[in-house]
N, C-alpha and C positions, 0 to 999 in steps of 0.2 A: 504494500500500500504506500503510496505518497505523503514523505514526509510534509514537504511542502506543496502549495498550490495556486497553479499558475495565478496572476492578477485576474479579478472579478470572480474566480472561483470560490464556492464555499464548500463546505462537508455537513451532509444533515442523512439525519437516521432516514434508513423505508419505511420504517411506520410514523414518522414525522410529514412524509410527501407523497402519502398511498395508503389505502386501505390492504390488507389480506384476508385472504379468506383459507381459511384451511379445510382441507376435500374432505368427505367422508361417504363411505362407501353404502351404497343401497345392498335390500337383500338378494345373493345371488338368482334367485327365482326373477328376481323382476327386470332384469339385465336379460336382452336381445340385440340379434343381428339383423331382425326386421322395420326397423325402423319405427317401434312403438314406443311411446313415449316423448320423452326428453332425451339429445343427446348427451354421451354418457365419454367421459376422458378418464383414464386411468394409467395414461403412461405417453411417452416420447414417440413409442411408433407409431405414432396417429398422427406423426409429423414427417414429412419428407424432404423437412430443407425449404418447401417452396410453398408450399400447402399444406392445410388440415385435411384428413380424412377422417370423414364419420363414419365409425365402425359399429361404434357400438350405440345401446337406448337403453332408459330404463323407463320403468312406469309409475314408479316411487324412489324418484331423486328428493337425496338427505340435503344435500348443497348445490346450489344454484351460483353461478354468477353472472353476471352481466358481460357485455362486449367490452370489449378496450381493457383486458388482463392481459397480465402476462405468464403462461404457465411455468410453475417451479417443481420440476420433479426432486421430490425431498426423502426418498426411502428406495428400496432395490438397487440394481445396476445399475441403472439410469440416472443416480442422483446428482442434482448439480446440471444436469440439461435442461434448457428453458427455450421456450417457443412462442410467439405470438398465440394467447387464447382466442376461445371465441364465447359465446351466451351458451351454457352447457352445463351438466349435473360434470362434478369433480369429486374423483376416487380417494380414498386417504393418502396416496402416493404423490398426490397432486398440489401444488397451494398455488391461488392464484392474487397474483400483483396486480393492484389498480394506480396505478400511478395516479397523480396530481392532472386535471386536464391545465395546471398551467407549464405544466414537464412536456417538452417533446417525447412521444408515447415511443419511437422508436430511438430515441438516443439512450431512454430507460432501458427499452429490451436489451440494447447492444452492450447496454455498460454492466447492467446483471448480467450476460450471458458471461463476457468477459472476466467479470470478479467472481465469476460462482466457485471455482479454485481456491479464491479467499475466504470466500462465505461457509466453504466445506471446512478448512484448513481450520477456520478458530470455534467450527464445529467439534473438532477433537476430542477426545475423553467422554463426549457424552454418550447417550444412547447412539447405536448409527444411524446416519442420515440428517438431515435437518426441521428443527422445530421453525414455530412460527417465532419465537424470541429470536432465533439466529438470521433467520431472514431479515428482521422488523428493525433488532439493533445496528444491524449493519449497518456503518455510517460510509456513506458516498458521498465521490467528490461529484458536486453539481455544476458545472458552467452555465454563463448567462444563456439563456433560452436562445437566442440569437445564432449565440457561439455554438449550441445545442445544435440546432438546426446545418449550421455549415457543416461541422464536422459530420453529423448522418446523411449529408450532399456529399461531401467527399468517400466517404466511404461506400457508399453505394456505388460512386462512379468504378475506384478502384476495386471495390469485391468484382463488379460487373465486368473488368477488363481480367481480372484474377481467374475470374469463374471460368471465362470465355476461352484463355489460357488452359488450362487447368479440362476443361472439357477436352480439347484438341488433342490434348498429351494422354489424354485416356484412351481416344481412339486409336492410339499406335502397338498397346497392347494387342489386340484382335487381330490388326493387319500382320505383326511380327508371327503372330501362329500361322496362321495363312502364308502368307511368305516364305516362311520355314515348309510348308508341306507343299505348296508350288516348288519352291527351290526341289526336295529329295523328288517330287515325283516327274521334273525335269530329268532327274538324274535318271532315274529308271527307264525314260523315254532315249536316253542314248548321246540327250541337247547337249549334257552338261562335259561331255567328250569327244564333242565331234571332232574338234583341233587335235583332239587326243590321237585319235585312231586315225586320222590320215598322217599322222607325223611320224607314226609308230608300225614298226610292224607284231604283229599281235597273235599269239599262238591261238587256233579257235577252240571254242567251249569243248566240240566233237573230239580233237585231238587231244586235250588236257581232261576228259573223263575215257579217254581210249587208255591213259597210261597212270589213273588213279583208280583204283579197286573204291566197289560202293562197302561202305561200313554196313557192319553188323548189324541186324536191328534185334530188339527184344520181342522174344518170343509171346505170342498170344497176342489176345485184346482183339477188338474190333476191326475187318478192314477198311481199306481205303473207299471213301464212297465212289461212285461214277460221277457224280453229280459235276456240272461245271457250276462254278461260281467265277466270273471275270472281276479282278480288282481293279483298283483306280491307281494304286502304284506299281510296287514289283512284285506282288504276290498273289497270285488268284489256289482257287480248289481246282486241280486238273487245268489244263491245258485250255484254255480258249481258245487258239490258232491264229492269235493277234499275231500280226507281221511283226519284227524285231529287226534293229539293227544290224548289219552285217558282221558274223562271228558270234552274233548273241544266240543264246537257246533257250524255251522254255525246260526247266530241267526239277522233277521232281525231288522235292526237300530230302526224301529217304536215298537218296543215291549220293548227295554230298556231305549228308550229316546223320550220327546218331540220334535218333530220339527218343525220348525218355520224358518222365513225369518226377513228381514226388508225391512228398507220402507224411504225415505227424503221426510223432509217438506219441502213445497212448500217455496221455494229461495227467492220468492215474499214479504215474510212475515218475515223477519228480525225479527219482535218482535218475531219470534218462535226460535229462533236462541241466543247462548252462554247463556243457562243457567248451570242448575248445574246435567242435565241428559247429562253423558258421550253417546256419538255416534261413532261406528267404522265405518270405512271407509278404504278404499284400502293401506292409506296410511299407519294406526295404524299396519294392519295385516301385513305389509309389515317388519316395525319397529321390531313385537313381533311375526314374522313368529319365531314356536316350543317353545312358551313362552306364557307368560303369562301380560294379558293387564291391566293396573293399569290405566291409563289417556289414553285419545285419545287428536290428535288435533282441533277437532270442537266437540259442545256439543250443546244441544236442552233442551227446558223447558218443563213443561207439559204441555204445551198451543200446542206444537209441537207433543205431544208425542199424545192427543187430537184430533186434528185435521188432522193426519195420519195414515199411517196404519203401524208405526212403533209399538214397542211393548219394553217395559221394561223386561229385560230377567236378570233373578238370576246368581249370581255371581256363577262359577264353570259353563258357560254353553261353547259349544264346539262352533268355528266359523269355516266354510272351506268360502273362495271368491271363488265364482263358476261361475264369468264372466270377463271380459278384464282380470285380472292376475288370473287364475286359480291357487288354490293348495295351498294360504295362509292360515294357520291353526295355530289357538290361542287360548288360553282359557280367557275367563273374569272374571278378580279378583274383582269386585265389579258388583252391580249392570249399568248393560249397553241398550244401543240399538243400533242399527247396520243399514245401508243403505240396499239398496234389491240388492246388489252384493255378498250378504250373505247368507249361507243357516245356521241354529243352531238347536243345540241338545243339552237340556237341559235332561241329565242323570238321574234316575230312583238310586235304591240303586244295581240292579244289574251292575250297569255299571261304574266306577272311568270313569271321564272324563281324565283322563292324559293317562289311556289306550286309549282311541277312539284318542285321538290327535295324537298320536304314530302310533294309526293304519291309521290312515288316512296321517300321514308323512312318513309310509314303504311303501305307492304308490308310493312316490319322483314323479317327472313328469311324470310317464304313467299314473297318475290319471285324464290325458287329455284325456285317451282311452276313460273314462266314456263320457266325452262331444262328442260333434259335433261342426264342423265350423275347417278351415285349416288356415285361415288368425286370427279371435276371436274364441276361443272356449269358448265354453259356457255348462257348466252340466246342464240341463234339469231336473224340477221336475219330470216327470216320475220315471228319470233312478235314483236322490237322493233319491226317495221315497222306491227303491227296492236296495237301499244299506243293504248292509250283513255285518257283522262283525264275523268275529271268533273270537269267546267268551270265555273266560279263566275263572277257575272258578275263584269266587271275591277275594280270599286269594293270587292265582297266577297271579290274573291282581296287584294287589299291588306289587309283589314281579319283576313282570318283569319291573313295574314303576321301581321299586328302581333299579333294577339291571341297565337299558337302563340309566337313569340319573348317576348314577356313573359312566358308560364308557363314557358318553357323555361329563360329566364335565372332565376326564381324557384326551378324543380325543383334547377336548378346549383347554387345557392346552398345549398341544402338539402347536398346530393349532398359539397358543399365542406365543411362545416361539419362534417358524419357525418367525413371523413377527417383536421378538424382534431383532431376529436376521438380519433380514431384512434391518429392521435400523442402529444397529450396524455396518453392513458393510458398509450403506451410508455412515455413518459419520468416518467410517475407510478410504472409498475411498475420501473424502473431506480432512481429515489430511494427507493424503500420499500426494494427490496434492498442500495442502500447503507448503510442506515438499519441494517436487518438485521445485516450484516457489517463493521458498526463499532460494536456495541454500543447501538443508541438507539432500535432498535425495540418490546423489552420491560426492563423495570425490571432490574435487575441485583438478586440476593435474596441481603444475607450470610450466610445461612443454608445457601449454596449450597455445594458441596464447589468449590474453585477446580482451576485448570484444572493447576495445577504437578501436585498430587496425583493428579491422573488422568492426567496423562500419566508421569510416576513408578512409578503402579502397572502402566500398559502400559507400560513400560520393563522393570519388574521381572517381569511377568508373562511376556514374551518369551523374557527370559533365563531363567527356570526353566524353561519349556518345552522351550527349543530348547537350552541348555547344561547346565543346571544338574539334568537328570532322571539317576536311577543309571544309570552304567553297569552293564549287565548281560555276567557273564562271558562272552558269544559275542561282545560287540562290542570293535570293535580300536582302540586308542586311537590317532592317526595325527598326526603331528605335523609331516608332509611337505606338499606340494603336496595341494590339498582336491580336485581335480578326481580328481587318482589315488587319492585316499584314497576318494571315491563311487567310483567305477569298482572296485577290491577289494573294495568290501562288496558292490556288484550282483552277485557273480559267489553270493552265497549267499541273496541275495533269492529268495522265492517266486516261480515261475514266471508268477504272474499280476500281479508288482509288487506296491510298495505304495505308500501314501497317503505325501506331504510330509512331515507333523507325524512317521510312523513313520520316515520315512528321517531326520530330523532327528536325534532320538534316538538312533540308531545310532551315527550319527560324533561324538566331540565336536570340535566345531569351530563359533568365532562363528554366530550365525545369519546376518550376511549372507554370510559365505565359502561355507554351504551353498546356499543362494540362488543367487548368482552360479555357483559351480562348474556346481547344476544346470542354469541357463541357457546356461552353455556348452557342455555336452555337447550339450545339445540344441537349436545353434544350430550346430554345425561342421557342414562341407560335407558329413563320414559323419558322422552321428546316432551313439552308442555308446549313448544312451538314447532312449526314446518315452515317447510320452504317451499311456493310452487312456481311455475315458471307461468307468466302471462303471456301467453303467444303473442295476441294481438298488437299489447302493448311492448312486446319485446325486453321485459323485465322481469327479475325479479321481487314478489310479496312472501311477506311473513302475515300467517296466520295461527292462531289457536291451534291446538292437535285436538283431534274428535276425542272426546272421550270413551 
């Protein structure tokens, strides 16, 4: 907080330059999404930054406010976030600020949204969250209304050139994924080596699987389907008969690699569990999705590795998760074993494993076409077993490795840079605000009416309203307990209630004694007062509670 305060600036409490209202929550029965009732606010998500959304209604609202509040999320996650309110029932979670109408109502929202960090912080040691005394005491620096007003011109213009910023740099996110999967399925079309192969002379696929023997497969399980499935990058189900660059072949997965699955030991047996055999898992792939796996976070002993149908697979082997998240694809930098949400392919010398990674990430997610199931997809050994790969020969699978990693690292870089920037404008838009709410945003003008006399006149203007208006002969002058002195004048209130400012006038008594009293009637375990909301006239009345 500011020790000192620029010229015309003063400091005055929020319950000196606003009313609060603190929320209280209807009974769950009477809360709807159909829009019966009154609307109903019980938290920040009902805010989008831009707008309110009416979510919720009830049809016995405890608390009612009026337009021109400011909501104070004071309890949960949420607390310390604050949003323009609207005329609406307020949850206990909720407190809403009425500013002074002689306060600019948005230089208020700005400058509580801003100190709510302060307002939390000398909340400390209490219950958590924030009461209405932490709100109400908070003492704010107030500039002249003038000076008010410039600085929420200025800052609207720069959030608006911030935002507009700030929008742009988001859109680079989506484009870099996209670019990244144009880039590899370039690659598999042959583009990204044309120079390559006419500069080179290149042994073809035919002749480099003439002079490497197809691997071993594991015996049993399912076979291969007939079924074609045509992909979008390097990898389809069987053969499509897509034309290919010259020396390229479609060439089936089981003829240049192993494949194999995994398997978890049984849970039961904890002594199988955290040895020095690494195990992948949904979460690792997740971690080193289009990389490479060095640790995982759970690992298995031999005793595990023994006693299931896991299997110890050679470092350089390929992983794709081919159940609950389809499409994770990793390579394993040391010796690993893997759960059976796994399918792997442990590569042959015709095959670099960082090409198959590539080809099996130029799917990007239509590599769910190969599965089934619309809620879980799942790839099926069948259709992994009659995976195809367009096959480059071995000198141009290295050189499209090197080529795809060099754009990949450049797109990163790119990718990095958009999010330093990202930050830099947070922490632009936090120094502009501090800037704001310490006087050094806009020029201070001594022309300006200072801030003592504005808040003087809402001091003075309070007290006339709320104490100082005639007493009229029906009203009782009460010099007792103010809670009992509300409760005797309700009993000749209008049957439909009245507005605050008219119950105010009635009683003479301080304005915050009438405040508080009201609050307490209408906070005890029996209500002796309500709240209802007047459509017509777009306010809030207090009335009697039925007996």
């Amino acid at each position: 907080m500011m020790s000192t305060l620029p010229p015309g600036w003063a400091r005055a409490k929020l319950g000196d330059v606003g009313i609060l209202y603190a929320g209280q929550s209807p009974s769950a029965h009477t809360v709807n999404e159909e829009g019966r009732g009154t609307p109903y606010v019980t938290g920040p998500e009902q805010w989008d930054g831009r707008a309110f959304h009416k979510q919720k209604w009830t049809t016995d609202p405890r608390r009612i406010v009026p337009e021109g509040c400011i909501f104070i999320t004071v309890k949960g996650a949420g607390v310390g976030k604050t949003f323009p309110g609207v005329a609406a029932a307020i949850g206990r979670d909720i407190q809403a600020y009425q500013p002074s109408a002689e306060l600019d109502f948005h230089f208020m929202l700005r400058t509580i949204a801003y100190r709510a960090s302060e307002i939390i912080e000398h909340a400390r040691g209490d219950i958590p969250g924030l009461s209405k005394h932490h709100i109400e005491d908070y003492a704010a620096a107030i500039p002249p209304v003038a000076e008010q007003r410039r600085i929420v011109a200025r800052l609207e213009d720069l959030s608006a050139q911030i935002d507009f910023s700030r929008s742009e740099l988001h859109k680079v996110a989506p484009l870099v994924e996209r670019y990244k999967l144009a880039l590899l399925r370039s690659a598999f079309r042959g583009e990204l080596t044309a120079d390559f192969r006419a500069e080179h002379t290149l042994e073809p696929v035919a002749d480099l699987l003439a002079r490497i023997e197809a691997p071993e497969q594991t015996r049993g399980g399912r076979a291969p389907t007939n079924e074609i499935i045509a992909g979008r990058g390097g990898i389809s189900v069987n053969s499509p008969g897509a034309p290919l660059v010259a020396g390229w072949a479609w060439v089936p997965l089981l003829r240049v690699a192993r494949q194999e699955t995994g398997h978890t030991p049984s849970r039961s047996h904890p002594e199988w569990w955290n040895g020095d055999v690494p195990w992948v898992g949904i979460p690792d792939a997740n971690r080193h999705h289009g990389g490479v796996i060095n640790d995982t976070l759970q690992t298995i002993n031999a005793a595990g590795l023994a006693n299931s149908a896991a299997r110890l697979l050679p470092a350089g082997t390929v992983v794709l998760s081919r159940t609950a998240s389809v499409g994770y694809v990793a390579i394993m930098g040391r010796e690993m074993a893997t759960s059976q949400d796994f399918v792997t392919w442990s590569c042959t010398e015709a095959l670099d494993p960082r090409y198959l990674m590539y080809a099996l990430l130029s799917e990007g997610d239509d590599i769910r076409e190969f599965g089934r199931g619309t809620t879980h997809t799942t790839i099926y050994f069948p259709e992994i077993r009659a995976f195809t790969i367009k096959l480059a020969p071995l000198k141009e699978q290295r050189e499209i490795v090197r080529r795809i990693e060099e754009a990949l690292t450049k797109i990163d870089r790119l990718a990095a840079d958009v999010q330093r920037s990202l930050q830099l404008m947070d922490r632009a838009e936090q120094r502009i605000l501090a800037k704001a709410f310490s006087g050094q945003l806009v020029e201070q003008d001594p022309a300006d009416e200072g801030a003592e006399h504005l808040l003087d006149r809402i001091q003075k203007m309070r007290t006339v309203a709320l104490v100082a208006a005639p007493i009229p002969p029906e009203v009782k002058t009460v010099k007792t307990d103010p809670t009992q002195a509300l409760l005797a004048d309700s009993a000749e209130w209008p049957e439909n209630g009245l507005p605050f400012e008219a119950i105010a006038k009635r009683v003479v008594l301080p304005y915050d004694a009438v405040r508080d009293a009201l609050f307490e009637l209408l906070d005890s375990a029996s209500p002796t007062l309500v709240q209802v909301f007047d459509e017509e006239e777009g306010r809030m009345l207090l009335k009697r509670a039925a007996p």
